[in-house]
Chimera marker file (.cmm) of the C-alpha trace (Angstrom):
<marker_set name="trace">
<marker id="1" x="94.791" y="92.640" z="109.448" r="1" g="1" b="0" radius="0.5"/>
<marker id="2" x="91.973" y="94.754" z="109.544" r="1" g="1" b="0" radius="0.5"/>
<marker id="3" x="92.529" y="97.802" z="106.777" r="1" g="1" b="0" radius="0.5"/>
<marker id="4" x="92.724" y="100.980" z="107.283" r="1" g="1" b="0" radius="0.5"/>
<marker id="5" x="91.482" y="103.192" z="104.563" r="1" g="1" b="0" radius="0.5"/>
<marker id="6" x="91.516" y="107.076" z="103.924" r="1" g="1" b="0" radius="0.5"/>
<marker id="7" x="87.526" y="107.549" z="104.220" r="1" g="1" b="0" radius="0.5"/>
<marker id="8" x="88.012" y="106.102" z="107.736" r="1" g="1" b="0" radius="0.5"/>
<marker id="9" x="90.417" y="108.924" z="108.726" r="1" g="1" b="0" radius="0.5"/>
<marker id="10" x="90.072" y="111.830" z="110.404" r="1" g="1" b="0" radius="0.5"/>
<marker id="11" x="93.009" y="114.504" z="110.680" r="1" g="1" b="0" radius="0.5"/>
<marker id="12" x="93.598" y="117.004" z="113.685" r="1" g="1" b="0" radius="0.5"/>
<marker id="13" x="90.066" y="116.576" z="115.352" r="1" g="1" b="0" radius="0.5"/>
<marker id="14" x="89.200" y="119.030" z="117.990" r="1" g="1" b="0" radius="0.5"/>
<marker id="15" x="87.666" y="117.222" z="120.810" r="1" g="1" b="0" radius="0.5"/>
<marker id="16" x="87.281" y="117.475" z="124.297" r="1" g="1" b="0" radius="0.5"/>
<marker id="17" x="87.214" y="113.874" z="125.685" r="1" g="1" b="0" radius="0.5"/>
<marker id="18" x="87.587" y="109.994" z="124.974" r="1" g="1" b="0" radius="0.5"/>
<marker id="19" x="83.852" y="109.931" z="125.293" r="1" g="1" b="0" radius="0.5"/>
<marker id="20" x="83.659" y="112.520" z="122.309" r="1" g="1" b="0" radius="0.5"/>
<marker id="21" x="85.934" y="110.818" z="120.169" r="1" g="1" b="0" radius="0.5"/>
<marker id="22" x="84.237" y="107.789" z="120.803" r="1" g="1" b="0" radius="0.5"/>
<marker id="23" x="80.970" y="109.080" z="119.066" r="1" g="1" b="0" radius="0.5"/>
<marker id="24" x="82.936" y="111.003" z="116.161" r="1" g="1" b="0" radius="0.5"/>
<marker id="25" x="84.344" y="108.205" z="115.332" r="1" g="1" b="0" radius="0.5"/>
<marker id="26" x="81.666" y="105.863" z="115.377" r="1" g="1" b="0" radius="0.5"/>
<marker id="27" x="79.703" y="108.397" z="113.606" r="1" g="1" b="0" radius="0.5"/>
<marker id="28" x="82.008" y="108.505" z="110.718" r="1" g="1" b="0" radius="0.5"/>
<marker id="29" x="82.232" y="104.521" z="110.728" r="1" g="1" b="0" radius="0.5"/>
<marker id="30" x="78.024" y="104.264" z="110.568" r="1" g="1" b="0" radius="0.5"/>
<marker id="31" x="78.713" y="106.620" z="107.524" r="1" g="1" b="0" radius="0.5"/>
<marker id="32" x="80.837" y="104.319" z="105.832" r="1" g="1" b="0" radius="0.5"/>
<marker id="33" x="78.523" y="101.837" z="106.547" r="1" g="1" b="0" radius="0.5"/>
<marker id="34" x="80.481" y="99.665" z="108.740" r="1" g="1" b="0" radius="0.5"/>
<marker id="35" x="79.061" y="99.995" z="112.439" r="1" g="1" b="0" radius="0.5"/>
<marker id="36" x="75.517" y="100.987" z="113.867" r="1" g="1" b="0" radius="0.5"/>
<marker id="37" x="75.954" y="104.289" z="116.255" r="1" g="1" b="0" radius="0.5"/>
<marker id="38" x="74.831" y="102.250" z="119.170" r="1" g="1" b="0" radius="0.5"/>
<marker id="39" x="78.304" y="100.725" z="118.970" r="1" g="1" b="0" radius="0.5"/>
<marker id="40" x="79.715" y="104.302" z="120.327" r="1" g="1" b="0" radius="0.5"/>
<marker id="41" x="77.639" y="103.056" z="123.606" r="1" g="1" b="0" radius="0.5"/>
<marker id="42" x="79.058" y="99.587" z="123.461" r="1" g="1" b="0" radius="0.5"/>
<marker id="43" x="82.950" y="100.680" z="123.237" r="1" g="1" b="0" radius="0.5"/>
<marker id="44" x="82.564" y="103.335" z="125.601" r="1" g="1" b="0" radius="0.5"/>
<marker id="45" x="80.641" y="100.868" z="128.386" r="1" g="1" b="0" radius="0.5"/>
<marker id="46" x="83.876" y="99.108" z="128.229" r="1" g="1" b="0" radius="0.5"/>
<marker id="47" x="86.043" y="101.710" z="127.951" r="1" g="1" b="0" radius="0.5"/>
<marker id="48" x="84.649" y="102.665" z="131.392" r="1" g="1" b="0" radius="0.5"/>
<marker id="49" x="85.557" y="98.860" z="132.946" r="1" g="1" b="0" radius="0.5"/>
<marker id="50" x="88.658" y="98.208" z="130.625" r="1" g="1" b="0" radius="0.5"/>
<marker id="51" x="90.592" y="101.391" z="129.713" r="1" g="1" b="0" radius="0.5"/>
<marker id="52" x="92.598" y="101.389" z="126.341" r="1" g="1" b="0" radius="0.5"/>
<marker id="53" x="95.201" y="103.939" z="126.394" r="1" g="1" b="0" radius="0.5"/>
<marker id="54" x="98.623" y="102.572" z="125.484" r="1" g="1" b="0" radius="0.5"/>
<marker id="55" x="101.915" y="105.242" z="126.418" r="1" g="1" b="0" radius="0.5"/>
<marker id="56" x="104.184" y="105.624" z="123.686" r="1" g="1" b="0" radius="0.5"/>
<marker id="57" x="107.226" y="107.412" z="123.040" r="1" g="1" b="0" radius="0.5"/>
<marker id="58" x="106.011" y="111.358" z="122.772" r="1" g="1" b="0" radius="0.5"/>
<marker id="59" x="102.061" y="111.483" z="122.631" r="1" g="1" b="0" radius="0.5"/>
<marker id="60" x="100.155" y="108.189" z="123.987" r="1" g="1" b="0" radius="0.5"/>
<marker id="61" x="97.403" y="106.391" z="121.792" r="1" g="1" b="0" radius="0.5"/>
<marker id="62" x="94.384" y="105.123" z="122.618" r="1" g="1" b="0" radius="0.5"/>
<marker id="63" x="93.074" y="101.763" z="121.081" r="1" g="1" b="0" radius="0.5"/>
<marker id="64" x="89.103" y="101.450" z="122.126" r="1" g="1" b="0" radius="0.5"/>
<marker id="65" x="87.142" y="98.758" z="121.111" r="1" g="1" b="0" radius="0.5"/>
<marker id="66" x="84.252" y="96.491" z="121.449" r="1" g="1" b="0" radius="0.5"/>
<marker id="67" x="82.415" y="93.269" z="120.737" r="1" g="1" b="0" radius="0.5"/>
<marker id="68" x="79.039" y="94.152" z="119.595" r="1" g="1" b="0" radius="0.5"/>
<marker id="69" x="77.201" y="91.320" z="116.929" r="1" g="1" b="0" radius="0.5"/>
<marker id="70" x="74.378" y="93.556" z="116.496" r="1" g="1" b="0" radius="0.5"/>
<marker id="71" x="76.406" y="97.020" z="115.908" r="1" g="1" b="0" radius="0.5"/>
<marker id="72" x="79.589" y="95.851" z="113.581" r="1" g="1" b="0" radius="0.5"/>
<marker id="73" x="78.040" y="95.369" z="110.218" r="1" g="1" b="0" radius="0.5"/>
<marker id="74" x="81.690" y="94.615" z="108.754" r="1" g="1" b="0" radius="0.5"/>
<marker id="75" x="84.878" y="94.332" z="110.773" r="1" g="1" b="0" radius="0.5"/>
<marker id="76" x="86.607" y="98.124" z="110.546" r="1" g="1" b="0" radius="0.5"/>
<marker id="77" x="88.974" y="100.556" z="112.190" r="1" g="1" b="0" radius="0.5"/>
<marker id="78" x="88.501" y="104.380" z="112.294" r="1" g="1" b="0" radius="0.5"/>
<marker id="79" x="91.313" y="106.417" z="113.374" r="1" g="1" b="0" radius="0.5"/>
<marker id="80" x="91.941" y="110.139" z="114.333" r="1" g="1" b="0" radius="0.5"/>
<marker id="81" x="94.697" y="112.625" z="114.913" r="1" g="1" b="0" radius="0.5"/>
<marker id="82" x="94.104" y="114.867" z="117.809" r="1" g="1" b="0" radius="0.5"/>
<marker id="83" x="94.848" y="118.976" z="117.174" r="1" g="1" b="0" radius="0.5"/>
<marker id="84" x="94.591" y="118.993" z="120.798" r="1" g="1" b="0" radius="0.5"/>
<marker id="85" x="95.964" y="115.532" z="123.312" r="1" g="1" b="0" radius="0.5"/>
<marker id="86" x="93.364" y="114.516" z="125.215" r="1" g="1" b="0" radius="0.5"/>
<marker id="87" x="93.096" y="112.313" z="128.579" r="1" g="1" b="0" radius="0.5"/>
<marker id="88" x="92.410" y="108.464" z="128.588" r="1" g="1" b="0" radius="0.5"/>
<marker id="89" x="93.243" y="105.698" z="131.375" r="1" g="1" b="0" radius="0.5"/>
<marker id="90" x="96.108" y="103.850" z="130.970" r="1" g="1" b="0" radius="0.5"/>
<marker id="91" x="95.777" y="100.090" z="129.650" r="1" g="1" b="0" radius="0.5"/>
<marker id="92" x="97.938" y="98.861" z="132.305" r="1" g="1" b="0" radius="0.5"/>
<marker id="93" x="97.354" y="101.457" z="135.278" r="1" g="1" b="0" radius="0.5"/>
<marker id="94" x="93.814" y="102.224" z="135.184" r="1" g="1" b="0" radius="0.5"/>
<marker id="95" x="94.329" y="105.027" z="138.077" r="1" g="1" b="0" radius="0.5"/>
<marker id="96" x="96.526" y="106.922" z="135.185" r="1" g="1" b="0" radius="0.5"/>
<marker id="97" x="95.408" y="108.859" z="133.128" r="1" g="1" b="0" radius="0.5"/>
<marker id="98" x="97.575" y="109.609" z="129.607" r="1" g="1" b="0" radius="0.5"/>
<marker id="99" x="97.673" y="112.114" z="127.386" r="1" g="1" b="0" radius="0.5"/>
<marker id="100" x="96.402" y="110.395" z="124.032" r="1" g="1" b="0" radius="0.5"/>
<marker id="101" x="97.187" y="112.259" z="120.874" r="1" g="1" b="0" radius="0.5"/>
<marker id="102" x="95.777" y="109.791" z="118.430" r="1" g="1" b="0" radius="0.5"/>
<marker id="103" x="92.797" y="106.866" z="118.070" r="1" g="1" b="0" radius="0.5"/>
<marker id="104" x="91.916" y="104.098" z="116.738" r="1" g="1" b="0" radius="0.5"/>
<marker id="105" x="88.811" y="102.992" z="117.335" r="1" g="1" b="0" radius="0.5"/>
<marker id="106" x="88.327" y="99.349" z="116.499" r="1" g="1" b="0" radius="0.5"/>
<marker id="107" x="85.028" y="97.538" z="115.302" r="1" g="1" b="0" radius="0.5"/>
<marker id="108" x="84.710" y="93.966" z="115.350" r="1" g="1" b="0" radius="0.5"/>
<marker id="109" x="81.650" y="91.199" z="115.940" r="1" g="1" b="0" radius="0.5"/>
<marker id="110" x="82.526" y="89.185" z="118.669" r="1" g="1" b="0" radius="0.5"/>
<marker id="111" x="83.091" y="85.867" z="116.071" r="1" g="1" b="0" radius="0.5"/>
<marker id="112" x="86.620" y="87.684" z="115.143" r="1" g="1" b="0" radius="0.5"/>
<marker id="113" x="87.364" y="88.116" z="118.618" r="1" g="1" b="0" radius="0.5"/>
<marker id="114" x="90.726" y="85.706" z="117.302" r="1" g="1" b="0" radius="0.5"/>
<marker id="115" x="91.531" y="88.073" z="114.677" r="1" g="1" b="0" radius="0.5"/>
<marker id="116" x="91.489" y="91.374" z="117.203" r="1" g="1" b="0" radius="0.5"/>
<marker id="117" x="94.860" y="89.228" z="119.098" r="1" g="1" b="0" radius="0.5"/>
<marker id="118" x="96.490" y="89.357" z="115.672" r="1" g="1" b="0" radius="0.5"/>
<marker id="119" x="95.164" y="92.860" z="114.666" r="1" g="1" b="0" radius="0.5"/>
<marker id="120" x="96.395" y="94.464" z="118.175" r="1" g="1" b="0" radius="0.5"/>
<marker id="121" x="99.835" y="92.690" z="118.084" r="1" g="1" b="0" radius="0.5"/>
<marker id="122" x="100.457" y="94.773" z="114.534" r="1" g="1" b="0" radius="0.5"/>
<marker id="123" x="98.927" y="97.727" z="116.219" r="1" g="1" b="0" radius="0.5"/>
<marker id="124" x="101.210" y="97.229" z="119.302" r="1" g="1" b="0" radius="0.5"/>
<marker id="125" x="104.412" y="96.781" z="116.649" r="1" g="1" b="0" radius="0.5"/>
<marker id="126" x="103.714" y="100.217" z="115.159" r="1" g="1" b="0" radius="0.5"/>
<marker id="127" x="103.054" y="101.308" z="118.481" r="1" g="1" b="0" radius="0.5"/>
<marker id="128" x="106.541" y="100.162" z="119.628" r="1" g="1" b="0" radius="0.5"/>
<marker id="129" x="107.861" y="102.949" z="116.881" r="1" g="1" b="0" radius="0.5"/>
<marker id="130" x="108.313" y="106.150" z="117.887" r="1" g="1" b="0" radius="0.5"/>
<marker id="131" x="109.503" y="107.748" z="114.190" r="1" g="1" b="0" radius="0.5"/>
<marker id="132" x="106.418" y="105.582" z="112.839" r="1" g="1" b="0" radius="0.5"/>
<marker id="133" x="104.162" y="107.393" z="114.969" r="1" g="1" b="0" radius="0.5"/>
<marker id="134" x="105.790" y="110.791" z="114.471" r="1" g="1" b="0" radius="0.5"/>
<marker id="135" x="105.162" y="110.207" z="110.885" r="1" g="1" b="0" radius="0.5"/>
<marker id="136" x="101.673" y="108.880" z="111.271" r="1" g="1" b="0" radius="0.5"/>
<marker id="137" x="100.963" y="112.219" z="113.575" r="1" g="1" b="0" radius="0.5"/>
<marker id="138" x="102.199" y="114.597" z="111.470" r="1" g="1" b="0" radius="0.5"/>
<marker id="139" x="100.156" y="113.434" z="108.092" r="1" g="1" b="0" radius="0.5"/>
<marker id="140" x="98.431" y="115.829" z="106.659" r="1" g="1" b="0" radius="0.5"/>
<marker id="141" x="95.825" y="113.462" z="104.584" r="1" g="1" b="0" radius="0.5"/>
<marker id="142" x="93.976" y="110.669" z="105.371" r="1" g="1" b="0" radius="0.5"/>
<marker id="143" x="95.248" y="109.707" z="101.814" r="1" g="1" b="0" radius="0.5"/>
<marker id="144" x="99.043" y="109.961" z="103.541" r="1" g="1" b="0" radius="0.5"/>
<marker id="145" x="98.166" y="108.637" z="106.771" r="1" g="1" b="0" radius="0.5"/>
<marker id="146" x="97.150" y="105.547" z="105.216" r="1" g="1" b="0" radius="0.5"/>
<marker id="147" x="100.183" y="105.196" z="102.906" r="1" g="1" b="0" radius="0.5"/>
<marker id="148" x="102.231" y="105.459" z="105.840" r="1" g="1" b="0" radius="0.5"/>
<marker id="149" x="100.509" y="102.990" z="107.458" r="1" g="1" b="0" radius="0.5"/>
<marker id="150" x="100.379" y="100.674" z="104.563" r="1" g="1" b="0" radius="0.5"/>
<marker id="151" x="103.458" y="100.673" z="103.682" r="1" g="1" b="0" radius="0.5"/>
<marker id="152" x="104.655" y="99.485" z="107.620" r="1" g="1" b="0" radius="0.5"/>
<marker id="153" x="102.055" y="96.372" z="107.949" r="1" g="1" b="0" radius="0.5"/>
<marker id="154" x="103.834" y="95.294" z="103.799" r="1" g="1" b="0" radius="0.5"/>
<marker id="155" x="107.259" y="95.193" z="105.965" r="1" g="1" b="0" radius="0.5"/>
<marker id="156" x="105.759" y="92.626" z="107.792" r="1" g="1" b="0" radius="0.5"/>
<marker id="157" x="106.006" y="89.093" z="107.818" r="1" g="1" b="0" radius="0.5"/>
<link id1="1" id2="2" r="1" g="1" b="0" radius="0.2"/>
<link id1="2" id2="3" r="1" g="1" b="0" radius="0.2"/>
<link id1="3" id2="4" r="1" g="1" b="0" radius="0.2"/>
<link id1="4" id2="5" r="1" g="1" b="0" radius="0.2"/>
<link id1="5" id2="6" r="1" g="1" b="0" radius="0.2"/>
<link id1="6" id2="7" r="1" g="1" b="0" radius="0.2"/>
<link id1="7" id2="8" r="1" g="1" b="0" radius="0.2"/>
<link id1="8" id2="9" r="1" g="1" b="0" radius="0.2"/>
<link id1="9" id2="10" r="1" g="1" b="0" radius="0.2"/>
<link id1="10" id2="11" r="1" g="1" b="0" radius="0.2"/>
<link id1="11" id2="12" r="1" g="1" b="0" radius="0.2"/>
<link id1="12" id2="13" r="1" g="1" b="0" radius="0.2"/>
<link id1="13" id2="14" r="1" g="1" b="0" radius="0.2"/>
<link id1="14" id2="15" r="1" g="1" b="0" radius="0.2"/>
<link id1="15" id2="16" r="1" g="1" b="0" radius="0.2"/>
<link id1="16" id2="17" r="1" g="1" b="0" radius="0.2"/>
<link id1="17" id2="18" r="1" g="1" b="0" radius="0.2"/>
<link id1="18" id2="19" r="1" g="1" b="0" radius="0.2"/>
<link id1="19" id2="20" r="1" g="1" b="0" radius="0.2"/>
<link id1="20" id2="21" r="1" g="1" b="0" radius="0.2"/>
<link id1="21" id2="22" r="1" g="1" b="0" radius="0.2"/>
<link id1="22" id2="23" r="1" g="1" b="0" radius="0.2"/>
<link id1="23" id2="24" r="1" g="1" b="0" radius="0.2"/>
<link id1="24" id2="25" r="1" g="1" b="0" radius="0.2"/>
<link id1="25" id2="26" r="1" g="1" b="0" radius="0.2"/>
<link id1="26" id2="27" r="1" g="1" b="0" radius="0.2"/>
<link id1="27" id2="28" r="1" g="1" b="0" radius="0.2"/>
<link id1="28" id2="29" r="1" g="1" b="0" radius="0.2"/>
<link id1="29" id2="30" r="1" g="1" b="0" radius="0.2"/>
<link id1="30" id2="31" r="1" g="1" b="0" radius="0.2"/>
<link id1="31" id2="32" r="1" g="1" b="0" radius="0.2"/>
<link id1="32" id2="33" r="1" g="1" b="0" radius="0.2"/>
<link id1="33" id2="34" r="1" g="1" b="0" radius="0.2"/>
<link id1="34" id2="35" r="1" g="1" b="0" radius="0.2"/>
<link id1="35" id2="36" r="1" g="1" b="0" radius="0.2"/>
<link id1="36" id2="37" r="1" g="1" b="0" radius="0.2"/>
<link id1="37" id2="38" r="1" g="1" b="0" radius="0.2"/>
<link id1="38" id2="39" r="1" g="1" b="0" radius="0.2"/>
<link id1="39" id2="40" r="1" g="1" b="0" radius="0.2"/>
<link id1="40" id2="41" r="1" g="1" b="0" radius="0.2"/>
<link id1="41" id2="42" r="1" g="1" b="0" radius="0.2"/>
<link id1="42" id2="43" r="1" g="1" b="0" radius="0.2"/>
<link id1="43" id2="44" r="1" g="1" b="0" radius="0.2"/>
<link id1="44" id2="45" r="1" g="1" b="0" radius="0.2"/>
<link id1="45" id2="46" r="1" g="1" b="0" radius="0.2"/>
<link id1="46" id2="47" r="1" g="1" b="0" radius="0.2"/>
<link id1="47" id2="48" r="1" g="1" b="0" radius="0.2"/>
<link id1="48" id2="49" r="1" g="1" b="0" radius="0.2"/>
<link id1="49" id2="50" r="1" g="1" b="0" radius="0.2"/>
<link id1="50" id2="51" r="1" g="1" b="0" radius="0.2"/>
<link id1="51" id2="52" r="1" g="1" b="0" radius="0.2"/>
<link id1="52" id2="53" r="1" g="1" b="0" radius="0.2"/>
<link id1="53" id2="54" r="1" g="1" b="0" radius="0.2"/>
<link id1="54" id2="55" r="1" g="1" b="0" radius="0.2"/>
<link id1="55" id2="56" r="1" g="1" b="0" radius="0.2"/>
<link id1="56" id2="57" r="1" g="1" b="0" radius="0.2"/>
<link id1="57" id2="58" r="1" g="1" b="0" radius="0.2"/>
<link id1="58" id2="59" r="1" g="1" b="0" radius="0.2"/>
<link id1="59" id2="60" r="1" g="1" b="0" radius="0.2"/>
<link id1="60" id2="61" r="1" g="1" b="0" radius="0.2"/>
<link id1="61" id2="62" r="1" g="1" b="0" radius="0.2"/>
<link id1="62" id2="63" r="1" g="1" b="0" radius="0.2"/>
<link id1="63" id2="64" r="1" g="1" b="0" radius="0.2"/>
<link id1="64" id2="65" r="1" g="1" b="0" radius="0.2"/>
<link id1="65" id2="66" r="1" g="1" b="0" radius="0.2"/>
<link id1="66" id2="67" r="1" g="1" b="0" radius="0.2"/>
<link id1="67" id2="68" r="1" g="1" b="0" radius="0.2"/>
<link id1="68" id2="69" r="1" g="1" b="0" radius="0.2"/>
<link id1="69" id2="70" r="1" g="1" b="0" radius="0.2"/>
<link id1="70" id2="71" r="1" g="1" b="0" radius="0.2"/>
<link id1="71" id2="72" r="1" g="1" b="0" radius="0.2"/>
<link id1="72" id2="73" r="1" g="1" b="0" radius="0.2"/>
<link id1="73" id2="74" r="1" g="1" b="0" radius="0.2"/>
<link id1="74" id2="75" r="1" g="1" b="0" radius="0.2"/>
<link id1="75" id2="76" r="1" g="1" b="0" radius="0.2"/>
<link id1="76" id2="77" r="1" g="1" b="0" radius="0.2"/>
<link id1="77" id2="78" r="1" g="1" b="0" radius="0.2"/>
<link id1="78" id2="79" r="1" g="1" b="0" radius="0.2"/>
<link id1="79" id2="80" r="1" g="1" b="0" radius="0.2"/>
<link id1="80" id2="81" r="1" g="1" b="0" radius="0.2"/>
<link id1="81" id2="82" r="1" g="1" b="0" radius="0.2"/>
<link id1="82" id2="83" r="1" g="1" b="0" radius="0.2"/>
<link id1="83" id2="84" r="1" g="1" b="0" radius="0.2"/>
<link id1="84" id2="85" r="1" g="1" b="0" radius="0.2"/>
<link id1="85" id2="86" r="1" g="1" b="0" radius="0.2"/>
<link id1="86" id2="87" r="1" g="1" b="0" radius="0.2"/>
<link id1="87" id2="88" r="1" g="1" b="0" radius="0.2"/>
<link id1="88" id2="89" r="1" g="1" b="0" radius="0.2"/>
<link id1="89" id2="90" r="1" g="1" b="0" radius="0.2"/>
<link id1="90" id2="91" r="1" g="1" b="0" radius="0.2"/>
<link id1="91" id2="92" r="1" g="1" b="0" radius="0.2"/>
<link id1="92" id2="93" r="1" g="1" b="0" radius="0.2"/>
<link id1="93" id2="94" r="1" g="1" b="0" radius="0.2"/>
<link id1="94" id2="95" r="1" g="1" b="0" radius="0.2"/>
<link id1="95" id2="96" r="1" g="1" b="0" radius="0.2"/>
<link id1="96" id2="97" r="1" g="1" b="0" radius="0.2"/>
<link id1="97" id2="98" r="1" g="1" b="0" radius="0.2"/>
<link id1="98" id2="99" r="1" g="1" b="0" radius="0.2"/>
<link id1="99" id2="100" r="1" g="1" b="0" radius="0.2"/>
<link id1="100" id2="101" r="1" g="1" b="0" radius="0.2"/>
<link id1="101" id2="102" r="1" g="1" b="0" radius="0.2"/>
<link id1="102" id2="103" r="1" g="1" b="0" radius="0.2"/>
<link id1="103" id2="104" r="1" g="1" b="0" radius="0.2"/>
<link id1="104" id2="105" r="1" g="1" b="0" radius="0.2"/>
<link id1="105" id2="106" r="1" g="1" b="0" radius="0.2"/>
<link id1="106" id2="107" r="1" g="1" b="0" radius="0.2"/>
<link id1="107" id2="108" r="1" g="1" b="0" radius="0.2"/>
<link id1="108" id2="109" r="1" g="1" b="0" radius="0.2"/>
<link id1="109" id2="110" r="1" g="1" b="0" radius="0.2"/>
<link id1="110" id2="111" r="1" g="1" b="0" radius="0.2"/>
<link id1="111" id2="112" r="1" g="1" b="0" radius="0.2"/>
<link id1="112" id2="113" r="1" g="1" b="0" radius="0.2"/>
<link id1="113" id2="114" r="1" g="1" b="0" radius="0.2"/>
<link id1="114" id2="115" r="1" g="1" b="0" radius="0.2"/>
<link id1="115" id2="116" r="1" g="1" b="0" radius="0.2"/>
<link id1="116" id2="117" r="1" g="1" b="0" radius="0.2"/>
<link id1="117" id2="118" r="1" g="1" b="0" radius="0.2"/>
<link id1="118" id2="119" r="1" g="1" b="0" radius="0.2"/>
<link id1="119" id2="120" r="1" g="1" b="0" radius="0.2"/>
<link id1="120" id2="121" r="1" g="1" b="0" radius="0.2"/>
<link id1="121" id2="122" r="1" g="1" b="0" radius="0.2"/>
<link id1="122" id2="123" r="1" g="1" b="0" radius="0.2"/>
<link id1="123" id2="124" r="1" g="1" b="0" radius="0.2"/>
<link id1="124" id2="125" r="1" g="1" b="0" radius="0.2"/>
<link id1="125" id2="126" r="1" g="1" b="0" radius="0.2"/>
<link id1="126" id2="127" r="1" g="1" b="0" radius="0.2"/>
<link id1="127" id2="128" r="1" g="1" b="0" radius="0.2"/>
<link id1="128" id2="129" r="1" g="1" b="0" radius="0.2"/>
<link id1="129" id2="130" r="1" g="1" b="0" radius="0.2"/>
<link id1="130" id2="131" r="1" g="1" b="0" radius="0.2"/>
<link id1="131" id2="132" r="1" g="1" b="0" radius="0.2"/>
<link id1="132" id2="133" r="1" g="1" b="0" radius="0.2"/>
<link id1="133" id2="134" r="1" g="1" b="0" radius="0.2"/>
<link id1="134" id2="135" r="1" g="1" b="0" radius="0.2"/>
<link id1="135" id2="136" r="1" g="1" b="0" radius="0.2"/>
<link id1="136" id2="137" r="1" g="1" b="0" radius="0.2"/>
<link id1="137" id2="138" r="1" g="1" b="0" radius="0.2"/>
<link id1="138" id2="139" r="1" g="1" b="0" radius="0.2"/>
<link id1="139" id2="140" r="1" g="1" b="0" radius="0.2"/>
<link id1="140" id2="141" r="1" g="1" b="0" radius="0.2"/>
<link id1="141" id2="142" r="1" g="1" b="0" radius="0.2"/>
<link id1="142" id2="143" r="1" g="1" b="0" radius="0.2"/>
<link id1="143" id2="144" r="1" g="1" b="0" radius="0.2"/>
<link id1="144" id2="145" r="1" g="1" b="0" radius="0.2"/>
<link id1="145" id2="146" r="1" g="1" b="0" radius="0.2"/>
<link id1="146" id2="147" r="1" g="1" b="0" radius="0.2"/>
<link id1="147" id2="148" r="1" g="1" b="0" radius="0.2"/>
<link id1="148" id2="149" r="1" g="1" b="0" radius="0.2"/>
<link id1="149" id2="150" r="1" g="1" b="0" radius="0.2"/>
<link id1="150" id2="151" r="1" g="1" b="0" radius="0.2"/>
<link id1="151" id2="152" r="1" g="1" b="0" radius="0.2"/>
<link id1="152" id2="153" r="1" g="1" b="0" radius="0.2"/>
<link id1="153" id2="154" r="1" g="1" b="0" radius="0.2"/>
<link id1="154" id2="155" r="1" g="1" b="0" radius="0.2"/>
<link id1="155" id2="156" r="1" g="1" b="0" radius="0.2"/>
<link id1="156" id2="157" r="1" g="1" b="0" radius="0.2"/>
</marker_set>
């Protein structure tokens, strides 16, 4: 599975839209040195044609992504708490809009468009756990946020 690690983390963001997320956290992936910042344009193009929110027990999350050979330089995901929920469409009722409390923005080329099945079925799994996303919401860190998270995908198979 892709990894997620602390320096890709942001905690409690501030932002006013998907759109604006979008760019903050592409911004803090081309600082890692993992994407280009045209790849904000790429995910939220199809963002626009194939929404990503996901409803959840409590808050919803949003999973946007895109396939974008010239833009991923390595295969990444940035993630972000939201201080304040914002709106996305609904994955599987585009006409819905959710309230999303937390990210995660997903960066691949579109040779590991196999791996993104595998990556989103462990996404969906933690998804699928409300106390798992309490916890995840309620780190303080990117440091804990990760350890949370890292210690769930070593419980699986």
């Amino acid at each position: 599975m892709l990894s997620i690690t602390n320096e890709n983390i942001l905690i409690s963001v501030d932002v006013d839209s998907s759109g604006e997320i979008i760019r903050l956290l592409t911004d803090l992936l081309v600082r890692n040195g993992c994407v280009k910042s045209e790849y904000a344009d790429v995910v939220i193009t199809r963002e626009e044609q194939y929404p990503t929110g996901i409803p959840t027990a409590g808050l919803s999350v949003a999973i946007p992504h895109g396939f974008a050979d010239d833009c991923v330089l390595k295969p990444s995901i940035g993630v972000a708490t939201l201080a304040r929920p914002i709106a996305f469409k609904n994955m599987f009722d585009p006409d819905e809009e959710l309230v999303v409390g937390m990210v995660f923005l997903i960066a691949l080329a579109s040779k590991d468009k196999n791996d993104l099945a595998k990556d989103l079925g462990k996404v969906m799994d933690i998804l699928s756990d409300a106390d798992l996303l309490s916890r995840l919401y309620a780190a303080k860190s990117g440091h804990e946020f990760a350890e949370i998270m890292d210690s769930r995908l070593e419980e699986d198979p």
